[in-house]
C-alpha atoms as one frame of an Amber mdcrd trajectory, in Angstrom:
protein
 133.185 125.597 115.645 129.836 126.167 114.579 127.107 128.250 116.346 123.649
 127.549 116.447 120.617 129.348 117.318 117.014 127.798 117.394 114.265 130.044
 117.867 111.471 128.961 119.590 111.316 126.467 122.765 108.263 124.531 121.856
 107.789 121.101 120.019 109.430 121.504 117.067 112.803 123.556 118.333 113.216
 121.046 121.429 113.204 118.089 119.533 115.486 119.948 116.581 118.071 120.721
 118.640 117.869 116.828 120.161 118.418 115.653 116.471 120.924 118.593 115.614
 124.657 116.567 115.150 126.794 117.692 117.599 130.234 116.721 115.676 130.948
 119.771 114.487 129.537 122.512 116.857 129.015 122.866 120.202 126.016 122.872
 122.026 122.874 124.653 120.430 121.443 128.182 121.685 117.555 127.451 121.940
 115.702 131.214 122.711 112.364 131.908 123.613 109.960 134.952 124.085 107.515
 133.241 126.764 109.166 132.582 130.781 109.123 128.501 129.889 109.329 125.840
 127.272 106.296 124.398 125.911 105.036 126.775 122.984 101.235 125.162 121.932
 102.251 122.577 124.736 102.746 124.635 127.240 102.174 123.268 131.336 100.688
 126.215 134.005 101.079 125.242 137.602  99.767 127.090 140.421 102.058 127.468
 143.469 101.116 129.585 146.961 104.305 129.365 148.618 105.860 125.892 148.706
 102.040 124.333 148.306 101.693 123.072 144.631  98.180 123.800 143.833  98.396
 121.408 140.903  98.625 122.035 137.099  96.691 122.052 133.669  97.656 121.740
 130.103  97.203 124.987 128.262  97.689 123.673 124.711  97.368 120.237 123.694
  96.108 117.607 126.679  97.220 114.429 125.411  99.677 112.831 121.678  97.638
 110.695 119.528 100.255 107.921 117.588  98.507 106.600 114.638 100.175 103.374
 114.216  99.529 103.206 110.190 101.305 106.457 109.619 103.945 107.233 112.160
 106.230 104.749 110.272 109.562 105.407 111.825 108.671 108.072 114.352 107.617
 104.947 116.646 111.182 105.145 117.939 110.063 108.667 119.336 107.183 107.247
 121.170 109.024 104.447 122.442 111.304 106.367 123.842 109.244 108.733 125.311
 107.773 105.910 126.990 110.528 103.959 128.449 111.211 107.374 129.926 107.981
 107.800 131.581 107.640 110.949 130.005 104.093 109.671 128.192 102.096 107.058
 129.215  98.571 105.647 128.053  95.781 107.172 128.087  92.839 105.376 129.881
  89.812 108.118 130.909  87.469 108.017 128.520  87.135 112.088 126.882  83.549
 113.042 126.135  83.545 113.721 122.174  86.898 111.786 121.170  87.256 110.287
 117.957  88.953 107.191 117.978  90.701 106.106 115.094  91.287 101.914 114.479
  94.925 101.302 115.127  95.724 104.804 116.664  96.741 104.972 120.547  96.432
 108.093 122.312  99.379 109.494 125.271  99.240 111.744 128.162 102.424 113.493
 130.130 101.749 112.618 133.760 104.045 115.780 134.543 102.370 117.796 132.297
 102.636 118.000 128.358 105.556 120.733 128.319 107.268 117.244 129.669 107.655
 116.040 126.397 109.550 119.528 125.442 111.617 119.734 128.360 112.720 115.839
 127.784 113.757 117.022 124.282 115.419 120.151 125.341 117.435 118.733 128.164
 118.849 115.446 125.689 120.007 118.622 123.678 122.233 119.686 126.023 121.381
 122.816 124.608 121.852 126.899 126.471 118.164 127.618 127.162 117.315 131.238
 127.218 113.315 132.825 127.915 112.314 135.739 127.747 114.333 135.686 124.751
 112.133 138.393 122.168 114.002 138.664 118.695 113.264 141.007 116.723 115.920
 141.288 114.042 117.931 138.783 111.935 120.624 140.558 109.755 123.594 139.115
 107.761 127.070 140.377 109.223 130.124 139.693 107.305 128.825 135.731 106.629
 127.231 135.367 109.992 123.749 135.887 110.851 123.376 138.391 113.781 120.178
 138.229 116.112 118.956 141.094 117.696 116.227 140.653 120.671 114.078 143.453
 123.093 116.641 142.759 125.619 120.330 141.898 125.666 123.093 142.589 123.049
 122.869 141.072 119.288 125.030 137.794 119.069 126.044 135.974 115.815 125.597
 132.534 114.536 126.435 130.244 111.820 122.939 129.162 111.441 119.590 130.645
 113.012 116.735 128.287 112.581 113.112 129.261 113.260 110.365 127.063 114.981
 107.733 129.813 115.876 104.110 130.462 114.098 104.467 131.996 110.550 102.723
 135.464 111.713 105.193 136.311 114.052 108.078 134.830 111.619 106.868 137.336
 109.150 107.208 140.175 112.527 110.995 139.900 112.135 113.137 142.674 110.532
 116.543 142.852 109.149 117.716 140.709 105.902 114.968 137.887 106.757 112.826
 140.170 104.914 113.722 139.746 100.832 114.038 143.363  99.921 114.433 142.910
  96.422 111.829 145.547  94.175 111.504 142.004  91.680 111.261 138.892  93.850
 109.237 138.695  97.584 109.016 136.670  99.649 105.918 133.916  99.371 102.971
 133.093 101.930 100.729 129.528 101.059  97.871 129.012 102.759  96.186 125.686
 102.791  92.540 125.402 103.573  90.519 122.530 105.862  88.666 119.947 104.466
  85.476 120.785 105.585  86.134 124.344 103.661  87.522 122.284  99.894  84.259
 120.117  99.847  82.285 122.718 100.500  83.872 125.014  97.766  84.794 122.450
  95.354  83.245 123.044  92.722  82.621 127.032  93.090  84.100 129.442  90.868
  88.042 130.011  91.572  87.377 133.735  91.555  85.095 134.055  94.464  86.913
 130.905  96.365  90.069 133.313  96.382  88.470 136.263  97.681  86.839 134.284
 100.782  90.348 133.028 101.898  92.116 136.488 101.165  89.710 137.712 103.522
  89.557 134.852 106.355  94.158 135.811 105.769  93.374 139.212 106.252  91.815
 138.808 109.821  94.392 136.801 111.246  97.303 138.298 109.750  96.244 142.193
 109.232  99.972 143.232 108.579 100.372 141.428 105.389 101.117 143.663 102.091
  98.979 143.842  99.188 100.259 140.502  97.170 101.958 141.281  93.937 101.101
 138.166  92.609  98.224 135.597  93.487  97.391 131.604  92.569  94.556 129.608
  94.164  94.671 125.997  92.998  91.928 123.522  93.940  93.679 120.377  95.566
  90.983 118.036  93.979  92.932 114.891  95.641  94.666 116.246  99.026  92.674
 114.597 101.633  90.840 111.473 102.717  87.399 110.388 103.241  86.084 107.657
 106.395  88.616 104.659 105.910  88.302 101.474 104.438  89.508  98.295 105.674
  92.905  97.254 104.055  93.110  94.875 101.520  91.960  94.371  97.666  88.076
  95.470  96.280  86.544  95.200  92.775  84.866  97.429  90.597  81.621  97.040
  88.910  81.930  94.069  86.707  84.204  92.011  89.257  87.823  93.786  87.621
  90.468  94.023  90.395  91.002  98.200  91.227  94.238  98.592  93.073  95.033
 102.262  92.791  97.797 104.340  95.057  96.943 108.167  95.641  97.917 110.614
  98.170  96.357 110.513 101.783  95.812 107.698 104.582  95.805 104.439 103.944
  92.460 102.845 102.784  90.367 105.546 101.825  88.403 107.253  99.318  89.703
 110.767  98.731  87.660 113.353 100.479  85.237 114.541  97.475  83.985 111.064
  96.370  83.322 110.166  99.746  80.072 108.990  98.580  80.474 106.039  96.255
  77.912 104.023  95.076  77.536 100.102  96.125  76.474  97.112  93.952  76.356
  93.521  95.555  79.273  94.784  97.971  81.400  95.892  94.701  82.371  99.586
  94.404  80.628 101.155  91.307  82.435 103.784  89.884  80.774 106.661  87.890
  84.240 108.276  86.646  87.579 107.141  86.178  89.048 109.995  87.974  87.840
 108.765  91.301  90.854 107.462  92.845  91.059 104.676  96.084  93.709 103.350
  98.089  93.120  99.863  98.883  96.736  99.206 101.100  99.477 100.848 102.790
């Protein structure tokens, strides 16, 4: 029988060891470094004695289901809901954007409810205060090391925490090879690609190696580096859903990457004529449906 070991008790590990098939192993180990599930949705409550002084929401305060993309992650929702685990939100929140079609969720038990839901339907052996430090290969088996407690072995180790403290770990995680290491991408915001679209690729590079260098100081000198301008990644304001015409009264239906009905992020700005798009290159590129 199969052992498993997810590391990391937040989001992402609860709900992967809920989906994990359970046919041919037995229940999943889930470890964790903090005293509770949650990770970046992570519940504090403040108790004097037996008097529960309430609770806050460290991380995120509420789940926001955009009904054009979640395609079949509804299910998740739904269920969360006929669980009482999320209901509506109703308060207004000063500042919120809110997006046509998107409906936003709150945990009335706190947001690490939505972890602890997924956790529990496991069925998986929950462990904090769980630190590893050291993933090694043992005679086919992967043997995890931790602060505290003896190494144990698995069949497979998978790994839900941040990428800085992923790249923390020793043992045979690390690629060791003198030829081939490992790789690191790092993707950049929108706000920072439209305002560097068009610099030189050169000096681009250099600002992110920096911004890298201040939140991960441990990194090695790369061996290798490639910056590549993602020209069509993300989306401008959306458009309504349906057809449009280009100068000339020509039918433009044109698929791309990003959200449905919008003009990618750096032709945001599009000329109008008589309530028909005019188009100054071909390049430009809009999604008219889902």
């Amino acid at each position: 029988m199969s052992r498993v070991l997810v590391v990391g008790a937040g989001l992402t590990g609860g709900a992967c060891a809920a989906l994990l098939p359970r046919g041919a192993r037995g229940p999943a180990a889930v470890w964790d470094k903090a005293r509770g599930a949650g990770g970046r949705m992570s519940t504090t409550r403040g108790d004097l004695g037996s008097a529960d002084l309430g609770s806050a929401d460290l991380g995120a305060q509420f789940v926001t289901c955009d009904t054009d993309l979640a395609g079949p992650r509804h299910s998740f929702y739904e269920e969360l809901l006929s669980h009482g685990v999320l209901k509506p939100l109703t308060a207004p929140v000063e500042g919120m954007v809110v997006r046509e079609g998107s409906c936003n969720y709150v945990a009335p038990q706190g947001i690490s409810s939505v972890v602890k839901y997924y956790l529990k339907q496991s069925g998986a052996d929950v462990l904090y205060e769980q630190h590893v430090t050291h993933i090694s290969l043992r005679d086919g088996k992967w043997e995890v090391s931790r602060k505290v407690g003896l190494p144990e072995r698995f069949d497979v180790v998978i790994l839900t925490i941040p990428v800085p403290q992923i790249l923390q770990l020793q043992g045979d995680i690390v690629n060791k090879s003198p030829e081939v290491g490992p790789s690191l991408v790092v993707h950049t915001t929108v706000t920072f690609g439209s305002e560097y679209l068009d610099s030189d690729l050169a000096e681009v590079q250099q600002i992110i190696l920096s911004h890298l260098e201040r939140i991960v100081p441990s990194l090695p000198k790369p061996s290798s580096i490639k910056c590549h301008r993602w020209r069509y990644s993300q989306v401008a304001p959306p458009r309504s859903a349906g057809g449009d015409t280009a100068a000339g009264g020509a039918s433009r239906c044109c698929e791309g990457r990003g959200s449905t009905g919008a003009v990618t992020q750096p032709f945001a700005e599009e000329e109008r004529d008589g309530g028909r798009l005019s188009f100054q290159s071909q390049a430009k590129l809009l999604r008219l449906w889902g």
